[in-house]
C-alpha positions in Angstrom: 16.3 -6.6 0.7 14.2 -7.3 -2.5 12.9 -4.0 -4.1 8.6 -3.8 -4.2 7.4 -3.9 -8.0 5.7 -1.0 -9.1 1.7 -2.0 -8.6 1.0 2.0 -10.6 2.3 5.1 -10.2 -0.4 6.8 -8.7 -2.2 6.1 -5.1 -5.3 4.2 -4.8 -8.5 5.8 -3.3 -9.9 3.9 -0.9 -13.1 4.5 1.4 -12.0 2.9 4.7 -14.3 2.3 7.7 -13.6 3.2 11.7 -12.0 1.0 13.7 -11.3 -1.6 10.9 -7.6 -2.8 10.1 -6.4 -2.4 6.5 -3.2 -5.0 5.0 -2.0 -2.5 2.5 0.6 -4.6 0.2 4.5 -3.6 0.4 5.9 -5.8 -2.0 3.6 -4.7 -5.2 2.7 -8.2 -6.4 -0.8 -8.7 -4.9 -3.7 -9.3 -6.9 -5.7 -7.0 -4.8 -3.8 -4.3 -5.0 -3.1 -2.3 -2.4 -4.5 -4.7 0.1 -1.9 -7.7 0.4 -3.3 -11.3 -1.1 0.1 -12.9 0.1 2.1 -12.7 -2.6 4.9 -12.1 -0.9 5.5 -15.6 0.4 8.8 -16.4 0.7 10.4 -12.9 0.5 11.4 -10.1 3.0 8.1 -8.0 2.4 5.5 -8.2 5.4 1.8 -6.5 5.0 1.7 -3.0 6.7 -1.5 -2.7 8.8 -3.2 0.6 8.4 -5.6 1.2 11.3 -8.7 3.6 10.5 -9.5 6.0 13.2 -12.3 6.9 11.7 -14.2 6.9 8.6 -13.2 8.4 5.3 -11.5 8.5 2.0 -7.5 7.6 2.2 -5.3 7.2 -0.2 -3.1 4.5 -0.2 0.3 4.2 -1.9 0.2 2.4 -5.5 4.4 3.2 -6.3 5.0 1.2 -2.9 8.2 3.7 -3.0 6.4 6.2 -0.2 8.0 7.0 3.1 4.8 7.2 5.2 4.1 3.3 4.5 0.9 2.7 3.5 -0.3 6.1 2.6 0.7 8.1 -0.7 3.4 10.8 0.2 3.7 12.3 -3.6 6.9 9.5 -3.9 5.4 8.7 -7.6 5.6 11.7 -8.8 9.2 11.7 -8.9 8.9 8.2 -10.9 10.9 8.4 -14.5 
């Protein structure tokens, strides 16, 4: 498997509405950043849909290294 591009090495605040789906990018190359704009075409990187339950602030991974795909776990802060 390909390894994401670093989109920024910090998360990416993002005021997200209930009951709306969210396609945060995985492979860093969207234009959109961190929603997914298909860049990924033709590589083994798929959107991950982040579901809000309700409404409020999240913050979405920018590193694209975090566990908890698609929100920030701290994974950039141990980024050389």
């Amino acid at each position: 498997m390909s390894e994401a591009v670093v989109a920024q090495k910090s998360p990416y605040a993002v005021d997200v509405e209930e009951g709306k789906s969210y396609y945060w990018c995985s492979c860093g190359k969207s234009q959109k950043q961190p929603f997914c704009d298909g860049a990924h075409k033709g590589s083994d990187f798929r959107p991950v849909v982040y579901q809000a339950e309700e409404s409020k602030t999240v913050y979405f991974c920018g590193c694209k290294q975090t566990g908890n795909q698609s929100l920030c776990d701290g994974a950039h802060s141990n980024m050389a």
